[in-house]
N, C-alpha and C positions, 0 to 999 in steps of 0.2 A: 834943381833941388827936388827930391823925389814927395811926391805929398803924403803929410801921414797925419790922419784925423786921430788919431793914439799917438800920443806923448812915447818918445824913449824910454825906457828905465821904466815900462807901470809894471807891477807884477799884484796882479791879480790871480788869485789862489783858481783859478778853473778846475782843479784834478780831484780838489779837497770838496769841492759842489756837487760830486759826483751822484751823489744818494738822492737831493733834492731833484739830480736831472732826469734819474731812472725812476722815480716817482712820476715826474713830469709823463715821461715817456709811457710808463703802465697805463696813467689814467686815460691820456689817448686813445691805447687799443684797448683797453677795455670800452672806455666811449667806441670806438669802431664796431666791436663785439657785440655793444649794446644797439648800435645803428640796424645792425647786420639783425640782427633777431627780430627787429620791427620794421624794416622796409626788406629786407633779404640785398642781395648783387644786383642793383639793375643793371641791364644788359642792354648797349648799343643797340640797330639795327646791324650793325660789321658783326654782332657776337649772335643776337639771338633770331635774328635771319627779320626780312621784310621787303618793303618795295619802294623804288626811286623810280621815280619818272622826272623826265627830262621834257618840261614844255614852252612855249611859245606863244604868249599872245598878242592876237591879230590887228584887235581894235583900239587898244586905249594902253596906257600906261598904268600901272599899278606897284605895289611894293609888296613887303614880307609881310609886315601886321595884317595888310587887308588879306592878303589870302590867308593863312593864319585865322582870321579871325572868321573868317565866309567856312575855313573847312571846319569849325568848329560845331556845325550841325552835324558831322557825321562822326560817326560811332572810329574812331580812327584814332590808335592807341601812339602815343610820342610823334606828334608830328612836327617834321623838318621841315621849313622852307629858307631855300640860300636863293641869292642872285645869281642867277650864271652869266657868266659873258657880261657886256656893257650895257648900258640903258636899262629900263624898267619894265621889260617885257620879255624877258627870257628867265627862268627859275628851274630852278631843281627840288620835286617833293616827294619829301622822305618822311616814310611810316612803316611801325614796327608791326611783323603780324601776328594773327590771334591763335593761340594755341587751340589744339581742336585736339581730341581724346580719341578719336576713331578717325579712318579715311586716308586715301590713299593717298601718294603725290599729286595726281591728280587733281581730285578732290581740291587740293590744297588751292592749285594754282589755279582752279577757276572762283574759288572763292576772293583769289585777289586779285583778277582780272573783273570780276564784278564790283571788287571796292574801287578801283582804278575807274570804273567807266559810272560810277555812282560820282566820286569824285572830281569826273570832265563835267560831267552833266550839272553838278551844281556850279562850278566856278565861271563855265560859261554862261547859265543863266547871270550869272552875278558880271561879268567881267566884259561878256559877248566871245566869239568863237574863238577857239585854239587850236593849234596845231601843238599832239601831240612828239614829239621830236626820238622818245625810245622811252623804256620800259624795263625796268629789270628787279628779278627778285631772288633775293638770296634766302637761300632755305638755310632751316635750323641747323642741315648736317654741314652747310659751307661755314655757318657761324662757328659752329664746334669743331671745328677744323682749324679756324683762325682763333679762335683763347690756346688751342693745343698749341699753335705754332707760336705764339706771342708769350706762354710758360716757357717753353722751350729756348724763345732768344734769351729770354729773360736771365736762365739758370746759366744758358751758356757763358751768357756775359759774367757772371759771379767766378764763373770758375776759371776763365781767363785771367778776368780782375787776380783772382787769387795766385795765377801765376804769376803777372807780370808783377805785382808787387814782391813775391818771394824772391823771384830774378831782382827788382832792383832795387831793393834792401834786404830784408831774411826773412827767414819763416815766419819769424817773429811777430814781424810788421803786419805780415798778411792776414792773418786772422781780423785782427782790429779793424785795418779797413771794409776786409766783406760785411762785418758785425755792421759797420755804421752803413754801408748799402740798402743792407737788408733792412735796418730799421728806416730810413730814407723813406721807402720803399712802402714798407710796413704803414708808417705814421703816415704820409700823403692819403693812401689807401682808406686808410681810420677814418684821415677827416672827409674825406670823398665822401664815405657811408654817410656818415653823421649827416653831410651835407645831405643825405638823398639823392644826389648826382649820378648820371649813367656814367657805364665805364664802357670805351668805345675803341677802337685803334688809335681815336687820337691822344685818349688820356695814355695809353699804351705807350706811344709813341712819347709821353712827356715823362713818365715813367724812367724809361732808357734816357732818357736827356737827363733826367735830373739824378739818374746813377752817374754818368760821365761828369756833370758837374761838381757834384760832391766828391767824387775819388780826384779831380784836380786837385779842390782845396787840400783835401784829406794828404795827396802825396806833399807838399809844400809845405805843412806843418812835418811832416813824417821825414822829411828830404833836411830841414832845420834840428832836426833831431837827431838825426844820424851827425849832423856836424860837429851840433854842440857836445855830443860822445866823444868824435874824434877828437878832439882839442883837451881831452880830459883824460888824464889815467884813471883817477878815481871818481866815479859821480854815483850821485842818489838819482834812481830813475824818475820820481814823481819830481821832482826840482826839475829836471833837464825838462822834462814835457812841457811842466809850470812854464819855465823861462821859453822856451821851445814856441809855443802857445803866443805868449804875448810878445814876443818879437816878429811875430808871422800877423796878428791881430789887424795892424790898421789897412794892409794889403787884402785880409780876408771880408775888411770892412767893405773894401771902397773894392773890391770885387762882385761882392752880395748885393752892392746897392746900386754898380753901373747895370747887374743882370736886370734886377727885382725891375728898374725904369723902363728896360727896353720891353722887358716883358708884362707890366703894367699897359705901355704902351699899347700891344698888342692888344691884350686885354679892354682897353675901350675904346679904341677906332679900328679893330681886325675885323669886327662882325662875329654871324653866328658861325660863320665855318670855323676857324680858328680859336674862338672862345674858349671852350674846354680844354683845349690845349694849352691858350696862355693861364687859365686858373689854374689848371695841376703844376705847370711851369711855378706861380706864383706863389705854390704852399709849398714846393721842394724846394724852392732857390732858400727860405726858410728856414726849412725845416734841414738843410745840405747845410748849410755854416752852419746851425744850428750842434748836428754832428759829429760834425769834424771838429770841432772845440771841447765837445762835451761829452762826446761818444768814444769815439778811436782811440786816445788817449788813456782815457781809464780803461776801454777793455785792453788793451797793448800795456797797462800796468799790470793788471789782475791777472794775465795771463803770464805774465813775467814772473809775478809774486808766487802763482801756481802752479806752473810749470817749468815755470824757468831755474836754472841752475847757478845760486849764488856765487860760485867761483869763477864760473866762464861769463866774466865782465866783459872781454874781449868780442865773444859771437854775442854779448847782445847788444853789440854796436853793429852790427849791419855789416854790410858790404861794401868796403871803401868808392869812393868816388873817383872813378877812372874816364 
């Protein structure tokens, strides 16, 4: 017997909520808006270029806080240390580097090969000798290279999304669900600002997960909508949604909440590597049901109500299920 933490028969008005949820929604991105103006985009090391070094030490064991806390004498803007590999003597440090006004590439890379050998020199006094294992730095043009390509997957994906929905229900349908991607999207983004939190490939990369997770939900409500149409000659669209909505509810529950654990999980035994990925994970899986109940639905009415064509009940049932 299938589990369902939502009772049969509840109908709960979701469509009629609509106004209190686009309230919800504005004061988000205005909060976002409001972030964005007092801290501006901070940017990764992957977006606004820096340097990673890959080391090895020789003598003793150690962890993240202690170096971490040893590089904190030096003038060295976001610094990253992960464990690499097994044991407590191999690490990976990562720091973001310093804009300069004048100077050439050059220029540039000896100023971070001097913070690079300022940086051996204190951690070995602190730690005893190391072997450094490689060295790399990404300049500002690779950064702005990878936010272009990461816009780029981004848009592509919406527009696909917008196909693959028109092919498997109608026009119709497809608007609503880009609307609720976008906002997804959008509203993660907000509270990222707010939070002051860098946005990096990995938040990127949670970004695209958590579009693909919310257009599941979002087709599964949309996929029960087109049903309870077919079984009707005559329906009122905000009813179907309604009923639509809370017959898909206790699946949307106990979907949101097997994600939210795994990705909690993540979130405090992953470490620093995976960290900002599972937090962005953990305000989409959210803010994604969040959505798809309360988003796609009303825009898919309103656009109905506004463009849609009262007599042809027929195409605004979708595309039969073959």
């Amino acid at each position: 017997m299938p589990i369902e933490i939502i009772k049969s028969g509840t109908r709960i008005d979701f469509i009629g909520k609509w106004r209190i949820c686009a309230a919800i929604s504005i004061g988000i991105l205005l909060a976002g808006v409001a972030g964005f103006g007092v801290n501006g985009i901070l940017l990764g090391l992957d977006f606004a270029g820096g340097t990673e070094s890959q080391m090895r030490f020789l003598e003793k064991d150690t962890d993240e806080g202690a170096i971490r806390e040893s590089l904190s004498a030096l003038d060295l803007e976001s610094v990253s240390v992960v464990r690499y590999g097994e044991g407590q003597r191999e690490f990976l440090v990562r720091f973001k580097g310093q804009r300069r006004i004048e100077g050439a590439a050059s220029s540039e890379m000896t100023a971070e090969n001097d913070r690079v050998l300022a940086m051996v020199e204190l951690l070995e006094g602190t730690f005893g000798s190391l072997e450094v294992m490689r060295t790399e730095y990404v300049g500002p043009k690779v950064g702005e290279e990878l936010r272009a390509a990461g816009l780029k997957a981004m848009g592509l994906a919406f527009v696909f999304i917008l196909i693959y929905i028109a092919f498997r229900f109608s026009t119709r349908f497809a608007p609503g669900a880009v609307v609720a991607l976008i906002h997804d999207v959008l509203i993660t983004s907000s509270i990222w600002l707010v939070l002051g939190l860098e946005f990096d490939l990995r938040v990127l990369a949670a970004l695209l997960a958590i579009v693909g997770y919310s257009l599941n939900d979002t087709i599964i409500i949309y996929d029960r909508v087109r049903e309870n149409m077919e079984r009707r000659t005559k329906f009122d669209l905000e009813s179907v949604l309604n009923e639509s909505v809370n017959q898909t509810l206790s699946r949307t529950l106990l979907t949101s909440i097997t994600t939210l654990l795994a990705v909690l999980s993540l979130l405090v035994l992953g470490g620093e590597v995976i960290r900002p990925f599972a937090l962005a994970m953990a305000i989409g899986v959210g803010v994604g049901t969040y959505s798809s109940v309360f988003v796609a639905g009303p825009t898919l009415l309103w656009l109905e109500r506004r463009f849609g064509n009262p007599s042809d009940a027929a195409s605004a049932r979708g595309a039969s299920a073959s």
